[in-house]
N, C-alpha and C positions, 0 to 999 in steps of 0.2 A: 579714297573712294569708299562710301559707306558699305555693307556687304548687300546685298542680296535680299530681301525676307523668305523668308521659310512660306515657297505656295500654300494656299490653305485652302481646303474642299467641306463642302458640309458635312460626307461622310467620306470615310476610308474603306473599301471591301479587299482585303485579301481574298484571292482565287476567284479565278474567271472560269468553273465551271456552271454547270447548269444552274445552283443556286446565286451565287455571284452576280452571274449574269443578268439573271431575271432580276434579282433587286435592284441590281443599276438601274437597268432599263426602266421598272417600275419607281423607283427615286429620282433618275432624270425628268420623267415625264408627270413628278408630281412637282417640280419648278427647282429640286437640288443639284449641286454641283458635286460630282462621285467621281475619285478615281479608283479604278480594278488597277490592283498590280496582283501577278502571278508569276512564279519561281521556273515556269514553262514557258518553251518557245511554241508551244500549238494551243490554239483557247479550244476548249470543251472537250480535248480529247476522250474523256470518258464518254459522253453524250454520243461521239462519231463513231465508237468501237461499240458502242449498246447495242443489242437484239439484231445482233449480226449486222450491224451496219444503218439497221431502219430505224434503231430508236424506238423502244416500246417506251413510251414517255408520258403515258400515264394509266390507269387500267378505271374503264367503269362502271367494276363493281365494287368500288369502295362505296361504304354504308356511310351517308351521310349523317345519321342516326346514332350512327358509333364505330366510325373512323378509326378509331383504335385498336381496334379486333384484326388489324392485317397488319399490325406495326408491334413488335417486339420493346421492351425498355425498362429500367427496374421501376418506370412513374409512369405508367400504361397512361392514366388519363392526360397527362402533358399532351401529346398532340392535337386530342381532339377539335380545341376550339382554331387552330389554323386550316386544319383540315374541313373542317366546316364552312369556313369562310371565304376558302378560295379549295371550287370542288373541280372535279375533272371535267366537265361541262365547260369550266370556265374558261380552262387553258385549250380544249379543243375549241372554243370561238373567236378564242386568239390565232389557229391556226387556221380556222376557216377566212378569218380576215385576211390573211396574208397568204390564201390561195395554196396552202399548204396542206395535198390531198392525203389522204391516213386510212388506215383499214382495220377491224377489229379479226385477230389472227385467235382467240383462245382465250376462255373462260375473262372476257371483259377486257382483255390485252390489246392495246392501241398502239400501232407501228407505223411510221411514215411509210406511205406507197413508195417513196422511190429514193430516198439516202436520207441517212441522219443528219447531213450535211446542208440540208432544210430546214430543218430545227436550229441548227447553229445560226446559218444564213436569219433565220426570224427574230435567235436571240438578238445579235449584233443589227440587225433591222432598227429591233425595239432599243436599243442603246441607240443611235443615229437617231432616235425621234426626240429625245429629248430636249434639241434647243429648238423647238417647236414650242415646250412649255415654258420655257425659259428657263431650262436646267441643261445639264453638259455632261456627259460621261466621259471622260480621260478613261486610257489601260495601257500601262505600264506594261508589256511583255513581250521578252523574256526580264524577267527584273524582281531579283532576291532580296528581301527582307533581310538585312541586318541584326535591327534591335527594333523592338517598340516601349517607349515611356508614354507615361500618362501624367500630368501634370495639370493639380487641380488648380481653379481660380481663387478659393480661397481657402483656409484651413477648414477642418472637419473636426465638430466635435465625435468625443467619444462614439464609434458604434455612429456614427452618419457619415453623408457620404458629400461631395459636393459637384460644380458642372468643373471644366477644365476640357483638356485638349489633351490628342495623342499624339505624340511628335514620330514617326515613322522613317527611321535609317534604310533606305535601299542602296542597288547596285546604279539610283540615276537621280539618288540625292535625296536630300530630306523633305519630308511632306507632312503637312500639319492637318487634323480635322477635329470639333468635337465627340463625331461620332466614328467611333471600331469596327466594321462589321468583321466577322472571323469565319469566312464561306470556305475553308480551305480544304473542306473533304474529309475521308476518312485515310485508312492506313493500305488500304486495297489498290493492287496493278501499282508497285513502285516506278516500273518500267514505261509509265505515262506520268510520272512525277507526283504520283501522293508523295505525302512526308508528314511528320508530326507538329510541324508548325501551328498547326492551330489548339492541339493540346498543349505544348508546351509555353503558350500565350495563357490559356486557360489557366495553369498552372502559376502561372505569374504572376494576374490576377488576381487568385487565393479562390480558384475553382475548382472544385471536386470533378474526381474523371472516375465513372465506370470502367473497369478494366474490359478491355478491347481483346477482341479475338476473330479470328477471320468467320466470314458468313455469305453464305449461300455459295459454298464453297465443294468441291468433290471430295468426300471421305478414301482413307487410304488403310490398308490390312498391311499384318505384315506377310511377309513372305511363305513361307510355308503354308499359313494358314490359305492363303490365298490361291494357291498352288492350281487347286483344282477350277479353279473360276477363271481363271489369267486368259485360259481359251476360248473364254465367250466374248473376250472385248469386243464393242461395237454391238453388240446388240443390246436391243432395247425391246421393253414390253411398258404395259400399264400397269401397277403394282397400289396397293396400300401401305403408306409408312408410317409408322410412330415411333415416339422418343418419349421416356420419360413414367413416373409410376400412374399407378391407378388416376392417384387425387390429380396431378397435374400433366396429364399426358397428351401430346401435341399430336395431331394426325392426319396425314395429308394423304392425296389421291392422286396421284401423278405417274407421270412415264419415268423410270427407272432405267438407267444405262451402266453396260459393263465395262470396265476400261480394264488396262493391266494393269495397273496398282490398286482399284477398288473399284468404287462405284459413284456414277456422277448424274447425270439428269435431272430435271424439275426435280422430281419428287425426292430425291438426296440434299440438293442446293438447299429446297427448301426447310428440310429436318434438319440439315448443318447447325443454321442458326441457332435452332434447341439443343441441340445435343452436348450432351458436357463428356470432355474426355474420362476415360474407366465407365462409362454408361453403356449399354447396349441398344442396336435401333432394331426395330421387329419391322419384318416385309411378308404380306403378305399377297406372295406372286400369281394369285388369282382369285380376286377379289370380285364377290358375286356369283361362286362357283362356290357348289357345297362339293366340296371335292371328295370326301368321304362316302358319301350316298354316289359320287359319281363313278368311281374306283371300284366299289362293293357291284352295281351293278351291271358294269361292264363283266366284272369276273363270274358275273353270273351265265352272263352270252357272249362272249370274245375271248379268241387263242392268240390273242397277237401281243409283242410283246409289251411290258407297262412300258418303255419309252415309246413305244407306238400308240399307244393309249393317252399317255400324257401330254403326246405332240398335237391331242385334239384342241388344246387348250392354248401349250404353250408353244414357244417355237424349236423347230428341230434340234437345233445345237443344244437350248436350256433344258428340254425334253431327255435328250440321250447323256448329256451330265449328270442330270438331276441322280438317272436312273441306274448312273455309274458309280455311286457315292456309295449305296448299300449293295451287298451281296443278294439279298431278300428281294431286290429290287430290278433284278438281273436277269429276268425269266417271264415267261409268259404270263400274263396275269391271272389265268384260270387257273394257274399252281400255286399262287403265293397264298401266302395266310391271310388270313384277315386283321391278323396282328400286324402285320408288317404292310400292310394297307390305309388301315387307320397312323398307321407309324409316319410312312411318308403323307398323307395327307394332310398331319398335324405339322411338318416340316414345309411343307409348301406355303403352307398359310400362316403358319407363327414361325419363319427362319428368322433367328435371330445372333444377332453378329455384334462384335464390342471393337469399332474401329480404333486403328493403334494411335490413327489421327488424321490431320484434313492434307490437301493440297498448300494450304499455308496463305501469307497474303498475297502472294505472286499468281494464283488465279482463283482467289476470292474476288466476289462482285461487289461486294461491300464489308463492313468492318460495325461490326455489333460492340456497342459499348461508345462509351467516349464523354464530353461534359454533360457531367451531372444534369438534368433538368428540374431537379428540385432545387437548384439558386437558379432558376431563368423565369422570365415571366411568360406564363402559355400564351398570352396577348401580345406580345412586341416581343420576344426572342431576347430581352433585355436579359443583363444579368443585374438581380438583384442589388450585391452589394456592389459593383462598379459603376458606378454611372458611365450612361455612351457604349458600354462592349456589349455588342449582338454576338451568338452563334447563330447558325441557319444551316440547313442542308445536314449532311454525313457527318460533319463532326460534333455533333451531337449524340447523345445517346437514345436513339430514335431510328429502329430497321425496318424498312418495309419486307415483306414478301415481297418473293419473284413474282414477275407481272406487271413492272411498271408504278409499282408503291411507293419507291425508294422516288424515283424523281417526279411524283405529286410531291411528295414530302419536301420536297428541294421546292417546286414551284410555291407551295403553301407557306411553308416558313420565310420564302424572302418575301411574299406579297405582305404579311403581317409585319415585320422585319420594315420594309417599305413605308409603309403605312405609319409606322413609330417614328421611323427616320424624318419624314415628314412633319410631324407632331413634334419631334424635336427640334427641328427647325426654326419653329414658327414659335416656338416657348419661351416665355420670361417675356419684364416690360419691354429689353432692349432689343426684341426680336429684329424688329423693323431697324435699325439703325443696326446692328452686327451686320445683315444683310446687305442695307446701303455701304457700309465701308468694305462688305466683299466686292462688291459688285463693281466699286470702283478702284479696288486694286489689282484684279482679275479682268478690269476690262469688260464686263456685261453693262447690258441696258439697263438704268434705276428702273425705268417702266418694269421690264419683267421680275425684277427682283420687289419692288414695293408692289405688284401685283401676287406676287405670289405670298409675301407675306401679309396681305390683307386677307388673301383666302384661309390661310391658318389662322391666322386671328382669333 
């Protein structure tokens, strides 16, 4: 008995999260046949654990104009044109269709009214709609990746490239497609199944990786130093923070949290990203407050002590630390000097600290660095020298800001990604006839299949 053939799909997506996802769905529903396989037994767990469970899933104030200003990358203009072309507008009308109500919580921040678990429900919706256009989305999960080869059609000369096929070893048998997509995320939460499979594909390929490091992640001190702050954990203010010199220095405006190893909140998460280890990050714990002129003339009219003074601003505990750090600072404020006025003043507003390092990727929210985008095309996520391998999503070298950037960034890159997949589909003379002999090895309708590649045409 002859063996089997090796199923064939039009495209292949490794990882079924929020990037993954969305391309299926928008590749099924442009007439292709996709399967998601994922190395996990839960789809989107990242999506269901986001913004405490609601999913802040996209934010709208990203600048259509220049998309690139909230995304971190050593090729800044790489995202732009995805980003442009499928804008946050676009993905909440996709939730609006699917009755999926959302609230704007903070500086442009969009979060499901009632579980991230509606988001999900929409992705796997939009997957289910597909043989509607006469496309199919299969998902493979739980089901591990073995090996992937590439195997061209015909030889290559020097320096060119040619079409071919990726033959795909999993835990549920082998699967063949022209096209690769590589949505498998970045290196961030192990403990929900990141893993480096999609860099070490890259790799394989003969693709350049930015070196990875965790991001928007909580900064840590070491010990001693930290000593005297360990007793504020849990409190939080609004703070100014920056990373970095004069020429290139990052600067955010956010809530600042104390924990007992360091420090975490927006405004930390967000400076992670920047920060390079042996650097120092400057906070400036009251921001909008000329605190010098405020110090100078209290002690002109008030006996009460400077952590009484300073608790007008700050809060109690960081007030009466603050004020414990100096001797000078110990005493009514109508006795201190003016030297030692100016002294803490200038500490309030320029405290500056050299973290020994982060939390790590175990509670990073995302993973800064990863394939190079100078071999990928800004237009289809292609990579240049492979014909058929997409990246998309997180494992890219491509960071949004806190806020919902990171998964625009997912939706925009599979709709482009999408969009190519499609194109590739419908390419070359024998488009229509590769189609008909899927179609009828696979069991689909010639109608859906020679309609859909009449529309590529």
């Amino acid at each position: 008995m002859p063996p089997s053939p090796t199923p064939t799909y039009d495209a292949i997506i490794l990882g079924a999260g929020a990037a993954g996802l969305f391309c299926a769905a928008q590749a099924g529903q442009h007439g292709l046949r996709v399967l998601l396989i994922d190395h996990f037994d839960r789809v989107a767990e990242k999506v269901r654990i986001s913004g405490g469970g609601r999913a802040n899933f996209t934010n709208r104030d990203l600048d259509p104009a220049a998309p690139q200003k909230h995304f971190l990358s050593a090729n800044p203009p790489f995202c732009r044109s995805a980003l442009a072309r499928f804008q946050p507008a676009d993905f909440t009308a996709l939730l609006e269709r699917h009755g999926v109500a959302f609230h704007e919580k903070h500086k442009g921040q969009l979060f499901c009214d009632r579980s991230a678990g509606d988001l999900i429900a929409l992705l796997l919706a939009e997957c289910d709609a597909a043989p509607a256009a006469g496309g199919r989305v299969d998902r493979w999960q739980p089901c591990a990746v073995r090996g992937v080869r590439f195997e061209a059609e015909s030889p290559s000369g020097a320096g060119s490239t040619s079409a071919g096929s990726y033959f795909v070893d999993s835990d549920r048998g082998a699967v063949t497609a022209p096209a690769l997509v590589v949505a498998t995320g970045g290196l961030s939460i192990p403990k929900i199944g990141a893993s480096d499979l999609g860099l070490r594909l890259a790799r394989q390929f003969g693709q350049k990786i930015i070196d990875t490091r965790p991001g928007l992640v909580p900064l840590t001190f070491d010990g001693a130093a930290w000593a005297p702050y360990a007793q504020l954990a849990g409190l939080a203010l609004p703070v100014q923070i920056s990373t970095g010199d004069k020429k290139n220095r990052t600067v955010f405006a956010e809530d600042l949290l104390f924990t007992h190893r360091g420090l975490s909140g927006p405004a930390v998460l967000q400076i992670s990203s920047y920060w390079r280890p042996g650097t120092p990050i400057r906070t400036n714990l009251l921001p909008g407050v000329d605190v010098a002129a405020a110090l100078l003339a209290a002690k002109a009219s008030s006996r009460r002590l400077i952590a009484k003074e300073l608790a007008q601003w700050l809060p109690n505990r960081l007030a009466e630390a603050w004020a414990g750090l100096d001797e000078a600072w110990q005493r009514p404020i109508n006795e201190a000097s003016d030297k030692a006025l100016l002294r803490l003043a200038e500490r309030l507003t320029q405290w500056e600290l050299v973290p020994t390092g982060t939390e790590g990727y175990a509670k990073a929210e995302v993973t800064v660095g990863g394939v190079d985008t100078r071999g990928l095309s800004s237009q289809t996520m292609a990579a240049k020298s492979q014909p058929g391998l997409y990246f998309i999503g997180e494992v890219m070298d491509v960071t949004g800001w806190l806020g919902g950037y990171n998964f625009q960034w997912a939706w925009a890159s599979a709709h482009a990604c999408a969009l190519a997949l499609e194109a590739q589909a419908g390419s070359g003379e024998d488009a229509k006839a590769h189609a008909h002999t899927r179609a009828n090895s696979q069991g689909h309708s010639q109608a859906n299949l020679h309609a859909r590649s009449d529309a590529a045409s």
